[in-house]
DODRENTI-531377 format. One record per residue (C-alpha): x, y, z. Coordinates in pm, whole numbers, plus 50000, padded with zeros to 5 digits. Example, Ala and Ser with C-alpha at 12.3 -4.5 7.8 and 13.67 -1.06 7.14 Angstrom:
2
512304955050780/513674989450714/
// end
This chain:
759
480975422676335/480385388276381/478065371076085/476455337376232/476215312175905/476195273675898/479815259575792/477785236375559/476495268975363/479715287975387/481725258475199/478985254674964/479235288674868/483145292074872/482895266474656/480305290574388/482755317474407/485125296674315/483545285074004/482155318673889/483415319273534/481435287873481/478395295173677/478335329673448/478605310973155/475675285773197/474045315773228/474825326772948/473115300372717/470555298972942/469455332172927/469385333572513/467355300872557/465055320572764/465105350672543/464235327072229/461605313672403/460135345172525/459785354872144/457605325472080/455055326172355/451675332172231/448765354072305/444995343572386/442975371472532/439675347972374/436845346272644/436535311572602/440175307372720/439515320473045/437925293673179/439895264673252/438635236873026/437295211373276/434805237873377/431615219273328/430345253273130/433575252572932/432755222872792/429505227272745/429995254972541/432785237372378/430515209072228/427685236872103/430395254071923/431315225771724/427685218971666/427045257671587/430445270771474/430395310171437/432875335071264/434145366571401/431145393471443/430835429571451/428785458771388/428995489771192/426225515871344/426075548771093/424675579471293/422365604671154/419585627371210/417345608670961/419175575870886/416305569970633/417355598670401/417835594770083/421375606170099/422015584770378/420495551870265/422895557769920/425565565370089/424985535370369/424725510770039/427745522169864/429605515870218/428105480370220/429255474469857/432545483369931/433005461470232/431505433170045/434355437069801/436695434570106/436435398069992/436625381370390/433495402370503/429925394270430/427755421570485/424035423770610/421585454570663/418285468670636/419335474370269/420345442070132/417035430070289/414805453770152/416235455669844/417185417569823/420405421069635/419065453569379/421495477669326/421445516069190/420705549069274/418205550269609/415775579769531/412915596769704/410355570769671/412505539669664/413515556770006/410165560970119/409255520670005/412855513670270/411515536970527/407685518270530/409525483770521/412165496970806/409285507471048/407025474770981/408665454171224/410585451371536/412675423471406/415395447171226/415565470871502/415975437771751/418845427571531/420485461271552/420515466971216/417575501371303/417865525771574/416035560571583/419065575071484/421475552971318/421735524871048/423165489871119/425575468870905/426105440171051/429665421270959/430785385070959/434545385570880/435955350770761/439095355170926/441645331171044/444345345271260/444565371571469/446975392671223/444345383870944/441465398671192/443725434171252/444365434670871/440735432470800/439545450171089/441805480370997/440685485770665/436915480670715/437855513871010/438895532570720/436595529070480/434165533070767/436125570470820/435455582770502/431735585470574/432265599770878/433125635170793/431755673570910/429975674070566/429635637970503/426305614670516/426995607270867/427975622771205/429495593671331/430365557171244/430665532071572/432105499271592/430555471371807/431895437471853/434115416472019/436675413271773/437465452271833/437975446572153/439955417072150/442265431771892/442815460872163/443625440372426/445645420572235/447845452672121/447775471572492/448775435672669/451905432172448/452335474372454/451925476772858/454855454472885/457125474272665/456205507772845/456475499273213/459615477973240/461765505973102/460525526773339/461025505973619/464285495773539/465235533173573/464165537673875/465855505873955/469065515973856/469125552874041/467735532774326/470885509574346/472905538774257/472015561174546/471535531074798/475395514374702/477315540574529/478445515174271/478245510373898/479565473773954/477115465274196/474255481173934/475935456973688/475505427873879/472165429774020/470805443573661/472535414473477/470665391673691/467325401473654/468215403173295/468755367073302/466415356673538/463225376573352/464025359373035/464745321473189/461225328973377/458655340173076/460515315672846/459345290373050/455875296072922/456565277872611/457695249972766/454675241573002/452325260872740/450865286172880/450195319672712/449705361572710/446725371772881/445045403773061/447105394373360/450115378173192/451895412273252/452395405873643/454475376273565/457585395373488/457245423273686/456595400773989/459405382373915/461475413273863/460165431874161/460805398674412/464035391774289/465325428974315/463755427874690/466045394974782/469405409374603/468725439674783/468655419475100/472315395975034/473925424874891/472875444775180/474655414175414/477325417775197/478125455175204/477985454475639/481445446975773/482595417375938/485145394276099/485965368575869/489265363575755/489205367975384/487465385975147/486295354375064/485185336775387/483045365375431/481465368775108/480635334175178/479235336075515/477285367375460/475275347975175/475025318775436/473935340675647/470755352875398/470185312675282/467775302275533/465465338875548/465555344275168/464815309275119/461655307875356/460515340075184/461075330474830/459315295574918/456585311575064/456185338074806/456585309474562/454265289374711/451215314374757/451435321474424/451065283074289/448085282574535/446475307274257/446115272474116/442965266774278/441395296874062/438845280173809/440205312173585/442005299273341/444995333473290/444455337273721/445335301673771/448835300273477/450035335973622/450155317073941/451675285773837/453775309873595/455165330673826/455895305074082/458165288973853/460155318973812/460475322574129/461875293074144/464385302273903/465375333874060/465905315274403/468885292474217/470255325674059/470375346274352/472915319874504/474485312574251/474455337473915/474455367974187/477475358974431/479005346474094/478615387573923/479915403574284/483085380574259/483805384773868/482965421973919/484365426774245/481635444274448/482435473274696/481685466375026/481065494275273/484525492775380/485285507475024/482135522774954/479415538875209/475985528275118/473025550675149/470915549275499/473715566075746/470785583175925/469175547376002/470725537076356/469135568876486/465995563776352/466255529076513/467455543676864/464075565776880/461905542776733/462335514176979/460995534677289/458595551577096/456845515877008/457525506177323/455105537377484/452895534277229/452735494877181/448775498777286/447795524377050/449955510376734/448585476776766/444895485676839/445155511576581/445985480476316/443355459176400/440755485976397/442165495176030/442235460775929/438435455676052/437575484875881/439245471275543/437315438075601/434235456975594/435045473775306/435545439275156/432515419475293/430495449775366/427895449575669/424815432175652/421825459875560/424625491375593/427705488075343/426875466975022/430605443274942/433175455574719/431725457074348/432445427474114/433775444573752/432175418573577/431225437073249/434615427772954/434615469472898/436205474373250/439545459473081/439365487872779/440095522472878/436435539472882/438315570772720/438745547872404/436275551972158/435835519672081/434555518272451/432115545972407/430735530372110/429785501672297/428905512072651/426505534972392/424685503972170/424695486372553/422835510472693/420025505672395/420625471872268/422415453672559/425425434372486/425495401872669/424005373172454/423405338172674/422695309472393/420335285772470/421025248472360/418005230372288/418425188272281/415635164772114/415685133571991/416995128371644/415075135771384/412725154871539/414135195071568/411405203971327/408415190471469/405725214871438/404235213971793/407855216871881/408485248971704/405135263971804/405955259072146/409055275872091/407885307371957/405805309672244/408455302572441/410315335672244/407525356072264/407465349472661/410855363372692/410465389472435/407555405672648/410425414272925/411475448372827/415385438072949/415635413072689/416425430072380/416485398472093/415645362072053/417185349071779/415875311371661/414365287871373/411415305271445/412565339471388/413415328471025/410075320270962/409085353271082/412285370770859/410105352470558/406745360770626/407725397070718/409445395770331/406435377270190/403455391970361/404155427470541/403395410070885/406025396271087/403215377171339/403515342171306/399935318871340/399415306171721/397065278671621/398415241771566/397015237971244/399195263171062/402415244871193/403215218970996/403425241670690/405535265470866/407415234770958/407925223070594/408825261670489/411715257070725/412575227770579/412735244170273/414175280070386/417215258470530/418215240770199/418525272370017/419685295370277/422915288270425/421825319170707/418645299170837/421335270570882/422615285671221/419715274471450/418995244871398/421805212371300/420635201771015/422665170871000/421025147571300/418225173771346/418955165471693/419975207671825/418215238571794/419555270471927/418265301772070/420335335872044/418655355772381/420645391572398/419635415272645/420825440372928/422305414573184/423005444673429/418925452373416/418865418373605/420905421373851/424585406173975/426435378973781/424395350773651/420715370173725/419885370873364/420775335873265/418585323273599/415885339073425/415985324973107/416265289073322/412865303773520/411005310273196/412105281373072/410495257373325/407435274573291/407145271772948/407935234972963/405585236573229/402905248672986/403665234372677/403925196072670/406125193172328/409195210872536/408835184072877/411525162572692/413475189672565/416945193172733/418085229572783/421215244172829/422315283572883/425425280172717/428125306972505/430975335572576/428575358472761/428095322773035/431945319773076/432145359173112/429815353473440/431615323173593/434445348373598/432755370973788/431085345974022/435175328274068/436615359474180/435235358274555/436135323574583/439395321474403/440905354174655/439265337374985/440625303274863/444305315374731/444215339975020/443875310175278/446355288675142/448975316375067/448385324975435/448655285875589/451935283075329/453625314675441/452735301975785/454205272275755/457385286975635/457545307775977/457405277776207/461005264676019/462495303276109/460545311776451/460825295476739/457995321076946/454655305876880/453295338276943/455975357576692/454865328576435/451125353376428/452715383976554/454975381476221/451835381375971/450425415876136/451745438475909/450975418475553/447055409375700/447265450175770/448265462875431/446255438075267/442805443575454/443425483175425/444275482975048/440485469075022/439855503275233/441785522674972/439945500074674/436825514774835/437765553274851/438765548974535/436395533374387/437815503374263/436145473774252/437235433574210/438455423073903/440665398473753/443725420873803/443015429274129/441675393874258/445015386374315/445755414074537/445685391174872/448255369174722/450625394874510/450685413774854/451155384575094/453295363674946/455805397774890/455895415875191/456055385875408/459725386575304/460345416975515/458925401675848/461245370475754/464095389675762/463045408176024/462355381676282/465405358776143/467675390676255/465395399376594/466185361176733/470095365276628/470425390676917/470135372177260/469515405877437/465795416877585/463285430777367/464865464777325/468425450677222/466375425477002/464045450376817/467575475076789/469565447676627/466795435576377/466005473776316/470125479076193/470375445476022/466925442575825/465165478575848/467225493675568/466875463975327/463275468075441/462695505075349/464375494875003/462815468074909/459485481274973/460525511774772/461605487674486/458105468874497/455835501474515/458405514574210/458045479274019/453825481674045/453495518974038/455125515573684/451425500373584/449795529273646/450925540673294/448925510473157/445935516572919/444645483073043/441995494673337/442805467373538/445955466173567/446095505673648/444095500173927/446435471774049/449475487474066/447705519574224/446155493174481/449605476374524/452135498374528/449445515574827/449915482274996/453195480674972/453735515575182/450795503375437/453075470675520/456365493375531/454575516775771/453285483775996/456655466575996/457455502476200/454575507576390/452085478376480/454905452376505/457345463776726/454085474176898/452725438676909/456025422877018/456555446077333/453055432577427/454315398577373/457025407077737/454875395978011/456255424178187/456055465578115/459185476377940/461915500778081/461755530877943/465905538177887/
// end
């Protein structure tokens, strides 16, 4: 068989082979470089780091957090039938003593309030004194530190690395243990916070790694075992992935980017596209030819696979970068990230690759019969069966890609759009307990907290009109039954009178201010606590803690607008806030611009991915009308994976945002190759379609059975997200294999502008 291929490429690549020892050997050092590397890449799974930092609410939060620095937080809640036992107030103050002695951990709780530092046995009537001051006020059960059936201890942990945070986060879980016991004080001890479940994402981002590759480099190598019937050929195509996995995540510490939630796509996408294009050249190079030498048509058969796998890999490449647009801070680096390795796995497919099947000598099918014997006659039926059915393949697609739109968009006053997963526990698997715990204190105590940053002019953050005006301002947003706490300088002055008085009210007429204003002052120099609303060195900040249930509001964003709302009605009211500047600032802020980016950054990547890979057609196609024709079955398996999201019950994410692009940019390879082999042949449609079936359909099937393999493996992640993706993906992947059969050798029949024979 004859193997067209520009005499530039061939000498080029005659002139590879011919330096294989060296091109092996560069690869070599560069792969330990890699590896090195790889070893020093960090993690950051912080909220804040999600963002990208010239996000106007990244910075805003930014500059309060230097103003109102904060350690790590969480919260011990100890369950009981009568928290305010005896036995369970003792035991609940021996617990706090011994975290205290922890030495990093300051403790807090109704206890060291009510008792104000005492310490000794807790009998019945010192229990019943804790039980009247526990059901005085609202204020301790606001803070989470009360609950009808559970006690609070609230923890600040000075802590200054993430290994510090485990160590101390790990032995605060087992002392916790100890009281949670079939006869002990309490039936259950939960843990609340953020640092919990950083510290598991942290550990199930670096495990999910670990646990899928193997598996998919398994499958790998009995896939290249059954399809070529060679150990050398395993060798070679495993040897480069080797190297070019390592070259690509090393290259993280050089452009400094780090391990996030979605960090874990960068190899395997790397892994999965670069297996796809080996598969293709290797599957040139097994076919038999003309050529001369063993050599020439080594050579030819990878000039042969230049100009497709190039146009491919740029696309692929390409669509990916355009993740750049994402204002997602780990959405926008995977992109960049993995477009750089593809980059790198281009140069080693034509160069590292050709270099392995000369050194090791590769079997071609001369010597060795690859898999696939039974494909020319599935290619002699299928071309008249498209050909019959071109109507109903191609109609079928676009009514399953409309259908898949809707399931995206949804119809206006029918089908609501695909849900946004905007809450941080749909990344921690909800069978964890640490889940439970908090899905449980969210459903009583709500979790998000939005931080209100309050500007004046120097000097004057403890004016007394000012602060009166601000409790009513608290009290306004207090009254809404979804808001849970308001934290502020005014709710120290309540802490005090509550502690001084019984009452917890504070005066609403002007006169009483400018004591309460000068108790403050006071309450501030000797309590470090009272410190954290209000900065006490320009006097120019104050700060409001609101928590609350943010999904009582509504979507994304509904609870911080509002905060705004009540806001501008209370400056409305109250002239002492009219030159106040307020800002919703904090974590729970940046948590919502994620959720309100994901829409925009798959419409946005999706576009350009689609005008890139579009692009790259019109320098391979010649057929305007092939140029669309060639997109049908990518647009098809993407649109209907958002119909399988649906059944499923899946919902957008920041794993699966990036299902347009992950999908697009790697199935397009198989209509490259397809349509670079169906204009080779010179014949009508039916020759055409027959050739491109024989030279690209096998490569085709395995490719696509290499991708689905490569993403299924994340199904065996604990991370949520990135279960759901490969599920979602590796679907996709089958939906374009079946349309690269069905819908477009459909679609090009329609394309003759006469009826087909029927032979």
């Amino acid at each position: 068989m004859s193997v067209p291929a520009s005499p530039v490429a061939v000498r080029f690549f005659l002139r590879v082979l011919a330096m294989r020892g060296w091109i092996a050997a560069l690869f070599v050092l560069l792969t330990l470089a890699g590896a090195l590397a790889a070893q020093r890449v960090p993690e950051d799974q912080a909220i804040e780091s999600l963002i990208v930092e010239d996000d106007p609410d990244a910075r805003a939060t930014q500059a309060f957090e230097r103003l109102f620095p904060e350690g790590a937080h969480v919260l011990l809640l100890l369950e009981s039938a009568d928290p305010l036992a005896p036995v369970a107030l003792q035991a609940a103050a021996q617990l706090e003593q011994r975290l205290t002695a922890l030495g990093n951990v300051q403790a807090q709780s109704l206890l060291s309030i009510a008792r104000r530092g005492a310490i000794g046995e807790i009998g019945a009537e010192e229990a019943t004194r804790i039980k009247r001051f526990a059901t005085g006020t609202t204020l301790l059960k606001r803070a989470g530190l009360t609950g009808d059936h559970f006690l609070g201890i609230a923890l600040e942990l000075a802590v200054r690395s993430p290994q510090e945070r485990d160590r101390t986060l790990a032995a605060i879980a087992r002392l916790a243990a100890e009281y949670a016991t079939p006869r002990g004080p309490f039936t259950a001890v939960r843990k609340v916070g953020s640092p919990w479940l950083d510290a598991w994402l942290e550990r199930q981002t670096a495990a999910a790694t670990a646990r899928f590759m193997p598996l998919f480099g398994l499958f790998l190598m009995a896939l290249v075992l059954a399809l070529y019937r060679s150990w050398r050929t395993l060798a070679a195509i495993i040897a480069t992935l080797g190297a070019v996995v390592a070259m690509a995540v090393g290259l993280a510490l050089v452009f400094g980017w780090a391990h996030t939630v979605v960090s874990t796509l960068v190899p395997l996408t790397v892994m999965v596209t670069t297996t796809a294009t080996l598969v293709y050249i290797h599957s040139r190079y097994v076919e038999p030819s003309d050529a001369p030498t063993p050599a020439e048509h080594h050579a030819r058969s990878l000039a042969n696979k230049l100009l497709p796998c190039t146009a491919s890999m740029f696309a692929t490449a390409v669509g990916f970068a355009a993740l750049a647009v994402s204002a997602i801070r780990p959405i926008r680096e995977m992109g960049l990230w993995t477009a750089a390795g593809l980059a790198v796995a281009w140069v080693a497919s034509f160069t590292l690759f050709p270099a392995l099947q000369s050194l090791l000598k590769t079997p071609t099918r001369t010597e060795r019969a690859p898999a696939g014997r039974w494909f020319p006659r599935f290619a002699d039926a299928l071309v008249p069966f498209s050909a019959r059915f071109r109507w109903p393949l191609t109609l079928g697609a676009i009514l399953v890609m409309l259908a898949g739109a809707a399931a995206l968009f949804g119809v206006p006053g029918k089908l609501a759009p695909l849900a946004l997963e905007t809450d941080v526990l749909s990344y921690v698997d909800p069978r964890e307990p640490l889940a439970q715990d908090t899905r449980r204190f969210e459903q009583t105590s709500g979790l998000s907290v939005l931080e209100m940053w309050l500007q004046v002019a120097p000097g004057t953050a403890l004016d007394p009109e000012l602060l009166r005006s601000l409790e009513g301002f608290t009290a306004r947003l207090e009254q809404d039954p979804r808001i849970t706490a308001v934290d502020g300088p005014t709710g120290t002055l309540r802490w005090a009178r509550y502690l001084e008085s019984g009452s917890d009210a504070l005066p609403t007429e002007p006169s009483a201010w400018p004591k309460l204003a000068d108790d403050l002052d006071s309450i501030m120099l000797s309590e470090p606590g009272a410190r954290a609303f209000v900065d006490v060195r320009t006097l120019a900040s104050l700060r409001l803690s609101i928590r609350g249930r943010d999904t009582a509001f509504g979507g994304p964003g509904a609870m911080r607008h509002y905060i705004e709302r009540t806001w501008q009605a209370a400056q409305a009211a109250a002239p002492a806030l009219r030159t106040v500047r307020a800002r919703v600032v904090g974590q729970s802020v940046l948590s919502e611009q994620i959720a309100l980016q994901l829409i925009p950054t798959l419409e946005q990547s999706f576009a350009l991915t689609a005008s890139v890979i579009f692009c790259a057609f019109l320098l391979v196609f010649r057929s305007p009308a092939a140029r669309l024709m060639a997109m049908i079955p990518s647009l098809f398996a993407i649109l209907a994976s958002f119909l399988v999201m649906r059944v499923a019950g899946i919902g957008l994410n920041v794993a699966t945002i990036l299902i347009g692009s992950t999908v697009l940019g790697a199935t397009e390879n198989d209509q490259v190759h397809f349509f670079y082999h169906y204009q080779e042949h010179r014949g009508g449609t039916a020759a055409a379609l027959r050739h491109a079936l024989l030279a690209a359909g096998r490569p085709i099937v395995f490719a696509t059975l290499i991708n689905a393999a490569g993403f299924l493996a994340l199904t065996f992640s604990d991370l949520p997200p990135m279960r759901e993706f490969g599920i979602v993906s590796a679907s996709a992947f089958l939906l374009a294999l079946l349309a690269d059969f069905t819908a477009l050798p459909g679609a090009l029949w329609l394309l003759k502008k006469r009826a087909p024979h029927r032979t």
